[in-house]
FIVEX-500034 format. One record per residue (C-alpha): residue number from 1; residue in one letter; x, y, z. Coordinates in pm, 1 decimal, m for minus. Each point is the difference from the previous one (the first is absolute). Layout:
# residues N
<site><n>NUM</n><res>a</res><east>X</east><north>Y</north><up>Z</up></site>
...
***
This chain:
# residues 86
<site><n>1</n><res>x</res><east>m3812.4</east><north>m11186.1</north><up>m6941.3</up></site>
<site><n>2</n><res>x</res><east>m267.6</east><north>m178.1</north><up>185.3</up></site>
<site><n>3</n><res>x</res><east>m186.1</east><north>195.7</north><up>299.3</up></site>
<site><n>4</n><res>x</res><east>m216.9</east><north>m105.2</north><up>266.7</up></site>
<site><n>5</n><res>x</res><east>m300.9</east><north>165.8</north><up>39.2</up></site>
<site><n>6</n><res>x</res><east>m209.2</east><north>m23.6</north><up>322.1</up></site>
<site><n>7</n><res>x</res><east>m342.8</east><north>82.3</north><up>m25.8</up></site>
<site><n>8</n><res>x</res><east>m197.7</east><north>154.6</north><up>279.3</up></site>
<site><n>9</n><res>x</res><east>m368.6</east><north>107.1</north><up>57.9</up></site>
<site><n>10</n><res>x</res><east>m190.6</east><north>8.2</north><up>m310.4</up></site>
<site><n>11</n><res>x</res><east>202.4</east><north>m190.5</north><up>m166.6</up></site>
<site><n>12</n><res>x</res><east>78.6</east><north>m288.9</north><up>203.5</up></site>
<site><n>13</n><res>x</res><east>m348.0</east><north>m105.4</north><up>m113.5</up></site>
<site><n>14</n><res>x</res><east>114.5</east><north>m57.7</north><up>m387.8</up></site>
<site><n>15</n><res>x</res><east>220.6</east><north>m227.2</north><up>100.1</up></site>
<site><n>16</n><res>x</res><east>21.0</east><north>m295.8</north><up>279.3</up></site>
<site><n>17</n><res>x</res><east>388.4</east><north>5.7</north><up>38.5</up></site>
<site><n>18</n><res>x</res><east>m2.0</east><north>332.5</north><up>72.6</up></site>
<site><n>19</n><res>x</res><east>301.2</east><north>37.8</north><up>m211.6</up></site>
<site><n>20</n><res>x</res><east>135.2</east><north>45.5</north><up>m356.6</up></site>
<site><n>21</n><res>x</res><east>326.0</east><north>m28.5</north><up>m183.6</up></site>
<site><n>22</n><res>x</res><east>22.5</east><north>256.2</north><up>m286.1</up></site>
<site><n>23</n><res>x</res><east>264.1</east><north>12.6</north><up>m267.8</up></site>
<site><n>24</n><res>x</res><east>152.5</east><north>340.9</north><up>m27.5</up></site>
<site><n>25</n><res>x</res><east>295.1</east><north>162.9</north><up>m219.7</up></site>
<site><n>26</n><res>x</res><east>322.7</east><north>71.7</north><up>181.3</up></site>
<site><n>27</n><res>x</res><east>m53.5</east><north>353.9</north><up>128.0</up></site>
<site><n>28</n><res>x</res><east>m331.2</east><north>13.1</north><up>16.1</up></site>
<site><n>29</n><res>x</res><east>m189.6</east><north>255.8</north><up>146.5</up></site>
<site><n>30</n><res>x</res><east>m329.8</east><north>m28.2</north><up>244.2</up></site>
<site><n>31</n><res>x</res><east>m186.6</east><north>153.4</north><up>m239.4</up></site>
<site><n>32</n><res>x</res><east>117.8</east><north>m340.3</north><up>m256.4</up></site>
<site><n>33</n><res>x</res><east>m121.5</east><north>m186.5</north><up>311.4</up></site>
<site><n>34</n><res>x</res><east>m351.1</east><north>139.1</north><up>8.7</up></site>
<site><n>35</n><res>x</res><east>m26.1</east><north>m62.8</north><up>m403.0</up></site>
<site><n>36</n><res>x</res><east>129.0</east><north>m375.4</north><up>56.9</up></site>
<site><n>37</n><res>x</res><east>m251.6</east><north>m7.3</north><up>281.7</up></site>
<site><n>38</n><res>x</res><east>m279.8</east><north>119.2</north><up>m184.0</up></site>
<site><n>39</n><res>x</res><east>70.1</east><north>m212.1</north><up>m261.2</up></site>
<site><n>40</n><res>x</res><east>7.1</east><north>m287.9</north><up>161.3</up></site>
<site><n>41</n><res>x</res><east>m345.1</east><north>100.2</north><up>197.8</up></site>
<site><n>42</n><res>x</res><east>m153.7</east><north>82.5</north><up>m309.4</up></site>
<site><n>43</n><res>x</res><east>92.5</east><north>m339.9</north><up>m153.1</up></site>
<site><n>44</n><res>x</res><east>m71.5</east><north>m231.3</north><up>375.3</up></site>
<site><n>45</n><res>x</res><east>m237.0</east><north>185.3</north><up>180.5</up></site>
<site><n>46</n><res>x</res><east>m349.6</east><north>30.9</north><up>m102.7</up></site>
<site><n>47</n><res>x</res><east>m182.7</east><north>245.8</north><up>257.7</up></site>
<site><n>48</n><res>x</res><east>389.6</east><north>227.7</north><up>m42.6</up></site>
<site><n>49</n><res>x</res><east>m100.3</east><north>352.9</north><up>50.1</up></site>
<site><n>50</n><res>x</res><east>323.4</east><north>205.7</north><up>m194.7</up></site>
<site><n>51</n><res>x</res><east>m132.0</east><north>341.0</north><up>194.1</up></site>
<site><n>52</n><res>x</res><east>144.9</east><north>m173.3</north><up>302.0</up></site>
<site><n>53</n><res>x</res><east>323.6</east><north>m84.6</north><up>m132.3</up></site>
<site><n>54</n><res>x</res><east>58.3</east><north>357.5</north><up>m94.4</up></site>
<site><n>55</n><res>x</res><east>m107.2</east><north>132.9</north><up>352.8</up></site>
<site><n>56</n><res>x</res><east>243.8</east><north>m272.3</north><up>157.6</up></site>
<site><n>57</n><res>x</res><east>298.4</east><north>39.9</north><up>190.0</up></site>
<site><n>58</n><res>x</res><east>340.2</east><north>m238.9</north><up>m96.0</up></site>
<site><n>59</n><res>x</res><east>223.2</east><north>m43.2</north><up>297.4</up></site>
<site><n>60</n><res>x</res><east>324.7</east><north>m181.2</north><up>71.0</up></site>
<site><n>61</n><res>x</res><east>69.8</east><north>m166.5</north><up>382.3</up></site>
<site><n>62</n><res>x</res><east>58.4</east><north>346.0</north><up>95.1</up></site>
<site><n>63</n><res>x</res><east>m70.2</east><north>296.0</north><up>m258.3</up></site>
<site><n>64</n><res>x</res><east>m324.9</east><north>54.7</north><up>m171.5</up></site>
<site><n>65</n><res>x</res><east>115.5</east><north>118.0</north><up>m407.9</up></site>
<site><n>66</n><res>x</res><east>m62.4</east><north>237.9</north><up>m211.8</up></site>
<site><n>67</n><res>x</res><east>m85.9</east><north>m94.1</north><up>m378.8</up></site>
<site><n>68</n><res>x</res><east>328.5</east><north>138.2</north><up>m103.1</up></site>
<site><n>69</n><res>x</res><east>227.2</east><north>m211.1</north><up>253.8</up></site>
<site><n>70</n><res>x</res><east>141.5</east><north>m278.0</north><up>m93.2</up></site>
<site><n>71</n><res>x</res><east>m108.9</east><north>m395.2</north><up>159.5</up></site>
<site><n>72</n><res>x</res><east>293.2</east><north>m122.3</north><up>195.8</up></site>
<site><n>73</n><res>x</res><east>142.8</east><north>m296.9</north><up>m126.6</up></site>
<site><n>74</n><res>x</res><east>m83.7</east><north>m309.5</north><up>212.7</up></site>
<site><n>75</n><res>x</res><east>m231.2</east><north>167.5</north><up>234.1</up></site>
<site><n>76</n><res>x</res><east>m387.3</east><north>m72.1</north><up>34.6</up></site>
<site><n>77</n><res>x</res><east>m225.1</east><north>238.3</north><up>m60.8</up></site>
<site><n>78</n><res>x</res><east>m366.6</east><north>74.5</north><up>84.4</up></site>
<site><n>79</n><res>x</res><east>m290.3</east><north>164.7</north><up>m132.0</up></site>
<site><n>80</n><res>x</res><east>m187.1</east><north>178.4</north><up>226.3</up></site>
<site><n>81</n><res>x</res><east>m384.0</east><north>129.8</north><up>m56.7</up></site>
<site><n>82</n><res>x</res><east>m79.9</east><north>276.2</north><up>149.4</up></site>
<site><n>83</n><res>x</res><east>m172.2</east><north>m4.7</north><up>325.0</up></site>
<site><n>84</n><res>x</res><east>m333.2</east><north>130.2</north><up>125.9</up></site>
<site><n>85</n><res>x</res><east>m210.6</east><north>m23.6</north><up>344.7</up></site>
<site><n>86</n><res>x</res><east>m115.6</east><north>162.7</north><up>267.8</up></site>
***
């Protein structure tokens, strides 16, 4: 299945569009997300920084997911770096 992934923060900076399309296996989990992600990063973005990835948040339109939950079908999804500031 293909998945949207909006990319926020951080990230928006790897990439002008601001969004990807991954390929993932029916019944994927987020945690297959964050692998596709990384590889992808690994392989497009030269200044990627994986320590980020793992310390990221994946959200739907309305539910932040766990590894272990599965990506709804058809629905965008966003990585979110965490947040800092004063």
């Amino acid at each position: 299945m293909k998945v949207e992934v909006k990319l926020f923060g951080a990230f928006r900076a790897h990439d002008p569009g601001a969004t990807l399309e991954l390929e993932l296996p029916e019944g994927a989990r987020v945690a297959d997300l964050r692998e596709a992600l990384d590889r992808h990063a690994r392989a497009h973005w030269p200044a990627y920084r994986p320590e980020l990835l793992k310390a990221s948040a994946f959200a739907s339109e309305t539910t932040v997911l766990r590894d272990a939950e599965h990506v709804p079908d058809g629905v965008p999804m966003a990585v979110l770096p965490p947040v800092s500031g004063g």
